[in-house]
C-alpha positions, 0 to 999 in steps of 0.5 A, spaced: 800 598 032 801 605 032 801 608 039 803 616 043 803 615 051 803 622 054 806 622 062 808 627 066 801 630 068 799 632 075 797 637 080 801 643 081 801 650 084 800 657 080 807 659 078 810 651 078 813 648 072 812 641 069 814 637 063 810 632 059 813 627 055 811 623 049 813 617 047 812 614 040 811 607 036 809 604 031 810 610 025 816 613 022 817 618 027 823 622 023 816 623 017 811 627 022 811 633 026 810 632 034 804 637 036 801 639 044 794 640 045 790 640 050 783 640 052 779 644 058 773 643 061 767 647 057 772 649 052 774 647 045 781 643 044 786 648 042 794 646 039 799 648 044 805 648 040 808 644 033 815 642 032 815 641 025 820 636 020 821 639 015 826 644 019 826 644 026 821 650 026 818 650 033 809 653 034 807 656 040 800 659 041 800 666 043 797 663 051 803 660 052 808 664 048 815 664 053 812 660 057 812 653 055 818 650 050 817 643 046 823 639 043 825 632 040 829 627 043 830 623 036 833 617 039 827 615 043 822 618 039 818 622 044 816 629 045 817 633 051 813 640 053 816 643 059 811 648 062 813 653 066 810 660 070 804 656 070 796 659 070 789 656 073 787 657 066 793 652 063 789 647 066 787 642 062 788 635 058 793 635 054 795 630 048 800 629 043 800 627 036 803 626 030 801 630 023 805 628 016 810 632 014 806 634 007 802 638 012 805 645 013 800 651 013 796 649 019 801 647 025 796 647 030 790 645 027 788 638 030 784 637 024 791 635 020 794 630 025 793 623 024 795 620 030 793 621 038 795 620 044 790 618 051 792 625 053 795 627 061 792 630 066 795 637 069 790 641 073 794 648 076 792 650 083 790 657 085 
């Protein structure tokens, strides 16, 4: 069975950091690029961050660009995001997912991913 399991989510002041993490079963983790999404209320879902497998190139969007950093710990299969100098408006639900790495135009296109997680909650208070 195929499973990604997002921890790491909570409450957090504006200007506070923390990390997600991702941890993965159930596929070849070394075949896949790991992605961040999130979700906010009333908003369509958005990619946050891709690193890909093919060469270990590292996506951000432009919302979170020297904010956020994503990386791989191979030997646990799992993904982290460590968040930091947070905003009211990265308040969100936050998923991992695994794309195939045949797919390399669209990084942060949640169309292309092929395994999802449940997601985490993380809210940023103001």
């Amino acid at each position: 069975e195929v499973q990604l399991v997002e921890s790491g989510g909570g409450l957090v002041q504006v200007g506070g950091s923390l990390r997600l993490s991702c941890t993965t079963s159930g596929f070849s983790f070394d075949d896949y690029d790991l992605g961040w999404f999130r979700q906010a209320p009333g908003k369509e879902r958005e990619g946050v961050s891709c690193t890909k497998n093919s060469n270990g190139e590292t996506v951000y969007a432009d919302s979170v660009k020297g904010r956020f950093t994503i990386s791989i710990d191979n030997a646990k299969n799992t993904v982290y995001l460590q968040m930091s100098s947070l905003k009211p408006e990265d308040t969100a639900v936050y998923y991992c997912a695994a794309r195939n790495y045949y797919y390399t135009a669209g990084p942060l296109d949640p169309d292309e991913y092929d395994y999802w997680g449940q997601g985490t909650h993380v809210t940023v208070s103001s």
